[in-house]
LUMMIDREN-711549 format. One record per residue (C-alpha): residue in one letter; z, y, x. Coordinates in steps of 0.2 Angstrom, whole numbers, padded with zeros to 4 digits, always signed. Last residue first. Example, Ala and Ser with C-alpha at 12.3 -4.5 7.8 and 13.67 -1.06 7.14 Angstrom:
residues 2
S+0036-0005+0068/A+0039-0022+0062/
END
This chain:
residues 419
X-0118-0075-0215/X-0100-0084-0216/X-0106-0098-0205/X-0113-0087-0194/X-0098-0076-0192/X-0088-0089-0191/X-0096-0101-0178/X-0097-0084-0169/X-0079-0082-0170/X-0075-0098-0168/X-0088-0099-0149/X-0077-0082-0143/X-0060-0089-0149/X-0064-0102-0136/X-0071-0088-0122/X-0055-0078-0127/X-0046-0091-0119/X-0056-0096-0105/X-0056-0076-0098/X-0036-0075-0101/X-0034-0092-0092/X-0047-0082-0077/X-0036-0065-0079/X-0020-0074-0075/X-0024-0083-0060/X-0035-0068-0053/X-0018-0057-0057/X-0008-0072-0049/X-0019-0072-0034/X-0018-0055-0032/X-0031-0043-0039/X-0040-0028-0028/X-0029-0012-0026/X-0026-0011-0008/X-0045-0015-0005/X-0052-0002-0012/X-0060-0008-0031/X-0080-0009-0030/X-0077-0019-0015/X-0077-0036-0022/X-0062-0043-0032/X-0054-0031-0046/X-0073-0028-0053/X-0079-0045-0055/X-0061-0050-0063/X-0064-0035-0074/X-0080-0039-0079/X-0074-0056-0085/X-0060-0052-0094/X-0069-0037-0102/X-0085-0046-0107/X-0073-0061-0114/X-0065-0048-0125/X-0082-0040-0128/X-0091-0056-0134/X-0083-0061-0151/X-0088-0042-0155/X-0107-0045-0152/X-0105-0060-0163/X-0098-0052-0177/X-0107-0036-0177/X-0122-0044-0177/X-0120-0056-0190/X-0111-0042-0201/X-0127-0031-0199/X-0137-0044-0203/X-0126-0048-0222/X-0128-0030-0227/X-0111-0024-0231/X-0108-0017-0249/X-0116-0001-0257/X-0103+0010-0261/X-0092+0007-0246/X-0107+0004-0234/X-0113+0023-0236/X-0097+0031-0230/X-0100+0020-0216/X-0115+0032-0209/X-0102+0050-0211/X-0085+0045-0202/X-0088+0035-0188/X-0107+0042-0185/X-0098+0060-0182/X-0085+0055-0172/X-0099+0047-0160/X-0109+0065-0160/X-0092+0073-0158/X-0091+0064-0140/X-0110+0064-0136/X-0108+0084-0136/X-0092+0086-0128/X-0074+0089-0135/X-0067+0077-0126/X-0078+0072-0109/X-0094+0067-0105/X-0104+0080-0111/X-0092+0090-0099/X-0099+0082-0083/X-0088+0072-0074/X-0094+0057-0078/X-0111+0061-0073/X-0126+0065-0079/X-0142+0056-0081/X-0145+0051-0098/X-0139+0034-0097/X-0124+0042-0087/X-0120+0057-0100/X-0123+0043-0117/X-0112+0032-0109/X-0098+0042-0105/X-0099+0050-0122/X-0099+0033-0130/X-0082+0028-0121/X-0074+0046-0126/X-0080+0042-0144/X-0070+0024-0141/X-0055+0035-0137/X-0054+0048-0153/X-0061+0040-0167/X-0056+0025-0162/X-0035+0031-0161/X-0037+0039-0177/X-0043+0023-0188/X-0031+0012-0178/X-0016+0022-0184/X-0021+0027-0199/X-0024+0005-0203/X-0005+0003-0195/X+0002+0022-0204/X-0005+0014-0221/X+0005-0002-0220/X+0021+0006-0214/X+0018+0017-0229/X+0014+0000-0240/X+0030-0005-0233/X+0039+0008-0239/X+0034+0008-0257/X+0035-0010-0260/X+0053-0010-0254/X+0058+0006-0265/X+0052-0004-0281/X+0066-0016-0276/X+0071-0031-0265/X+0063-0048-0271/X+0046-0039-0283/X+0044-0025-0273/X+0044-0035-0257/X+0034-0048-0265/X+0022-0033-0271/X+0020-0028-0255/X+0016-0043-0250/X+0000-0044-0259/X-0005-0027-0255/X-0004-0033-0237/X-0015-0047-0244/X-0028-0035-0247/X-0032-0031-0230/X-0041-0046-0224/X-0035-0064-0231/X-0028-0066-0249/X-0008-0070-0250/X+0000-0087-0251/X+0016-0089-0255/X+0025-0106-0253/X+0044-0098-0254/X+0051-0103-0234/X+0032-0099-0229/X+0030-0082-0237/X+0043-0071-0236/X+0054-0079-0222/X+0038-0085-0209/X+0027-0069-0215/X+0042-0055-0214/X+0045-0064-0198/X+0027-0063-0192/X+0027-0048-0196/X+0043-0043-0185/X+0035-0053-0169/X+0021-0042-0171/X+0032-0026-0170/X+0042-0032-0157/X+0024-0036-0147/X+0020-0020-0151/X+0033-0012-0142/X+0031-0025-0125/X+0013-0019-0126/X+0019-0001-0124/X+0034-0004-0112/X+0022-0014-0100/X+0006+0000-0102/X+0017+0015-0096/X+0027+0005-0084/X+0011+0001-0078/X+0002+0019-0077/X+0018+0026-0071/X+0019+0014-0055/X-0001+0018-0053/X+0000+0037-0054/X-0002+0042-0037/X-0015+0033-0037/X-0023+0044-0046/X-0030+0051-0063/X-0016+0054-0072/X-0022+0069-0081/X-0016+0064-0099/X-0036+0065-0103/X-0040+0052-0089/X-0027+0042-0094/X-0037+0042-0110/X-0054+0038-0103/X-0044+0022-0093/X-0035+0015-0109/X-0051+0013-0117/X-0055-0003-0111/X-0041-0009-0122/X-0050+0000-0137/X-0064-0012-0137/X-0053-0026-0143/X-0034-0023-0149/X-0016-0026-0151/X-0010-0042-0151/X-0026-0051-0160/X-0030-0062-0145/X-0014-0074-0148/X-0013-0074-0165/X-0033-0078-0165/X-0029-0092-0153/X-0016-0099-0162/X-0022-0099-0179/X-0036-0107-0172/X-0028-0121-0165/X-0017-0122-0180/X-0022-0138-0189/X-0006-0148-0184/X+0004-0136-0176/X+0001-0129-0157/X+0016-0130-0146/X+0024-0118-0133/X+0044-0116-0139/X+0045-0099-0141/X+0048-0105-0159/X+0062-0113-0157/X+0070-0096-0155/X+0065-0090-0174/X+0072-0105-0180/X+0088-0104-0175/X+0091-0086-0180/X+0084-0087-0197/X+0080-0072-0200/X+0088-0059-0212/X+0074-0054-0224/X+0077-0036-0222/X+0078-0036-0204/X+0062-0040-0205/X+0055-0026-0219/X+0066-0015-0208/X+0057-0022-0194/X+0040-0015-0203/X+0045-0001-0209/X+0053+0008-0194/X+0039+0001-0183/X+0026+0006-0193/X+0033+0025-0196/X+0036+0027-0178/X+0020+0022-0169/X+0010+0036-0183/X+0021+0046-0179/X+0018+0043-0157/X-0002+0042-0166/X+0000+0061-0169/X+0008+0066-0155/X-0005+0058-0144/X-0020+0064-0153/X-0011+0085-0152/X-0009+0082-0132/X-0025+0072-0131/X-0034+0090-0137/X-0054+0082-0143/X-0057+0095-0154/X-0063+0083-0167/X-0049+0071-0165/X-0038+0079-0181/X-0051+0085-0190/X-0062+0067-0188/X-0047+0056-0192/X-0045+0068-0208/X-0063+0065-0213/X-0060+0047-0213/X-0045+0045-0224/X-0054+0056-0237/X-0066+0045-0237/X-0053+0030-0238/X-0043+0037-0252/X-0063+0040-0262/X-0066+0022-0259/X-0049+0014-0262/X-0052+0024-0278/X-0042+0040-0283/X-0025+0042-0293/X-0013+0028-0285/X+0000+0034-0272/X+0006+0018-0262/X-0007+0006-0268/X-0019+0018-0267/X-0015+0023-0250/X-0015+0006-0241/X-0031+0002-0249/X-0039+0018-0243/X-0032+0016-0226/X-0041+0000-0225/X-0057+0004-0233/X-0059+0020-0220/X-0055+0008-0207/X-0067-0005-0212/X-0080+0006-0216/X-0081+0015-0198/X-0078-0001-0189/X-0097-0007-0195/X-0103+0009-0191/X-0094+0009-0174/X-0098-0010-0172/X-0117-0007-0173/X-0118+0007-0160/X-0105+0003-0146/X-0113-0016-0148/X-0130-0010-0145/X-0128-0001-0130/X-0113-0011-0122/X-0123-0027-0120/X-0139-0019-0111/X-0128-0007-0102/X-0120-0023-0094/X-0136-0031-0091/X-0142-0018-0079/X-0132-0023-0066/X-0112-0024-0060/X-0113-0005-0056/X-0115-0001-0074/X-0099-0011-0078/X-0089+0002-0066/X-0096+0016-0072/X-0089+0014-0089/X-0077+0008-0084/X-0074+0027-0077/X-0071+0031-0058/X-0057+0038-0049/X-0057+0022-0040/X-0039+0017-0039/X-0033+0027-0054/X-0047+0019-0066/X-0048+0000-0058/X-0028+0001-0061/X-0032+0005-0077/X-0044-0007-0083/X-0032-0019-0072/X-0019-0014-0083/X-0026-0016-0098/X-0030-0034-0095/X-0014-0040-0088/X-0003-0029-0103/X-0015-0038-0115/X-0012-0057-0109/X+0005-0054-0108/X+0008-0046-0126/X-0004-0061-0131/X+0005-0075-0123/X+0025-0067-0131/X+0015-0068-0149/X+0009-0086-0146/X+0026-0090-0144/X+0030-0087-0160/X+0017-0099-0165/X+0030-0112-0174/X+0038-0098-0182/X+0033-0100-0202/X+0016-0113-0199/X+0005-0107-0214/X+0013-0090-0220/X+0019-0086-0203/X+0003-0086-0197/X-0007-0078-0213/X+0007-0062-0210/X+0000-0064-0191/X-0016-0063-0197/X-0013-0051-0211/X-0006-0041-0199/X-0021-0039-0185/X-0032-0036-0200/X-0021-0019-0205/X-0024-0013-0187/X-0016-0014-0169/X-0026-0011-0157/X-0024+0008-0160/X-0006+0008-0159/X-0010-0002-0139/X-0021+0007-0133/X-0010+0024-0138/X+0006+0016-0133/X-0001+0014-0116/X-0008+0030-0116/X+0010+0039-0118/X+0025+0041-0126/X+0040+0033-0118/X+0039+0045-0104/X+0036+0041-0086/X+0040+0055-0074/X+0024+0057-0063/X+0022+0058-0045/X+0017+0076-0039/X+0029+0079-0027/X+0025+0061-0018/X+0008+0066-0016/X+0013+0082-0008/X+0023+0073+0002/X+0009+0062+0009/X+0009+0045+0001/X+0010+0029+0013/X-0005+0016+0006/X+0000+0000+0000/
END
């Protein structure tokens, strides 16, 4: 490890709880994310507990080498997949285009449904529009400061909810400690891997280097903060995980209910909260419900636009650095603006079935993509060598790589099947 000058050592960091690791890992975690794990407690109770504790590693080993690549090279991932070849660009380009449209529905249906079971009076359509147009005043500016306040609510209000919706239940102690026992029930292979790669995000992990950028860590002075920053985080959401998947394993599993799959089945256990504790119950978890699908929404809008103006600025022959590359920019409110405006169009008219196809199997590959990428990246001199993986980051990053190369091949299987 290189010796820092004074100066250097002046400027080092403080950490704060809030910060771009939070961000990632808040905006991974969407109203899909809990209704797999709710569907995961519901079927098995706490058998895949564990699963929870693998995917909080898995994501804090992946995000941190995106940022480590970051503070160690000062350049974008962006950059950094660019100068693995052509075919990098060649994935990126059409899957930044078709899953920010496709995206741009789901999120806007999500926070609509949320809203219109907790307030009523307008359409899930019309809560989700409205839903969409405040992500885009609210990021359209492109100030982290403001973007990172906001999610830090956004952070609270789910995590007060949903372990008070735990706590609520009162846990069975025992059981909930047998389940960090590794083991994979009868017909849960895929329960497990989904669990497993659902804690806390896709695209938006590789994210986390544009929004370091924007807090002004952009060093390697900031490499102890960056991974404190991204440790705390992930180990946050893991909690919150862990506490739907209690809500699921006491709710649902110890009373045989079954709630529908994607977004409606938090509706679903609102109303069993509603119907066991009180009116008061429905209505809180249907906020924490909200703040999780608000919470994603807000957090695309603002890091995966940074991700497109990147591209846009190199393709087109900038740089980085250039201001069309950065918040604010151009290509970054050009991005904000096909979130929001194109998906309005899929919530009256339905989801063509190609565009779901496409969107389904480009997505199944980014994880691997990432893994992969990164391990190319950490390795060769791309990365200084100070900073390249250790064997037990390469060790990790090549289980993490297999892994998500299994739920790759299901969710392809899936998304054809379902076409």
């Amino acid at each position: 490890m290189a010796t820092q000058t004074p100066e250097e050592q002046a400027t080092v960091p403080r950490w704060k709880v809030i910060g771009p690791g939070l961000v990632v890992a808040a905006t991974g975690v969407g109203a899909a994310d809990l209704v797999a794990t709710l569907i995961a407690g519901q079927k098995f109770g706490y058998a895949l507990l564990w699963c929870v504790v693998v995917g909080c590693v898995m994501k804090i080993v992946l995000v941190e080498g995106a940022g480590r690549y970051s503070l160690a090279t000062g350049r974008t991932i962006f950059q950094g997949w660019r100068s693995l070849g052509a075919w990098t660009t060649w994935y990126f380009a059409p899957y930044i285009v078709l899953w920010g449209f496709v995206y741009g529905a789901a999120a806007m249906a999500g926070t609509g449904l949320a809203l219109a079971g907790l307030l009523g009076g307008l359409s899930v359509t019309w809560w989700g529009i409205l839903s969409g147009l405040l992500g885009l005043a609210l990021v359209w500016t492109g100030r982290y400061n403001v973007f990172e306040k906001v999610l830090a609510a956004l952070v609270g209000i789910m995590f007060v909810t949903m372990v008070g919706a735990a706590l609520l239940t009162l846990p069975n102690l025992a059981d909930l400690l047998a389940g960090l026992a590794p083991r994979i029930p009868d017909g849960g292979l895929v329960n497990t891997l989904a669990l497993a790669g659902g804690v806390g995000g896709t695209i938006t992990l590789a994210a986390y280097g544009y929004w370091l950028r924007e807090k002004g860590w952009v060093t390697p002075t900031h490499m102890r903060v960056m991974r404190i920053d991204n440790t705390v985080a992930y180990v946050v959401t893991g909690l919150f995980v862990l506490a739907t998947l209690v809500v699921g394993a006491e709710l649902l599993y110890s009373t045989s209910v079954a709630i529908e799959e994607g977004d409606a089945g938090l509706l679903d256990l609102g109303v069993v909260l509603q119907d066991r504790y009180g009116e008061w119950a429905g209505k809180l978890f249907l906020l924490g419900f909200w703040a999780a699908a608000m919470s994603s929404l807000v957090g695309v809008w603002n890091g995966v636009s940074l991700m497109f103006a990147d591209f846009m600025t190199n393709v087109t022959g900038g740089d980085s650095d250039d201001p069309d590359a950065r918040a604010g920019g151009k290509w970054y409110r050009l991005y904000i603006l096909w979130l929001t405006f194109p998906p309005m169009t899929m919530m009256f008219l339905g989801k063509p079935v190609w565009l779901i196809l496409a969107y389904g199997v480009l997505g199944a590959f980014f994880m691997p993509f990432l893994a992969v990428t990164l391990l190319w990246l950490l390795n060769t001199d791309r990365t200084p060598a100070q900073w390249r993986n250790k064997l037990h980051s390469n060790v990790l990053m090549v289980i993490i790589a297999l892994a998500f190369v299994a739920l790759c091949v299901n969710e392809v299987r899936k998304a054809v099947g379902a076409a």
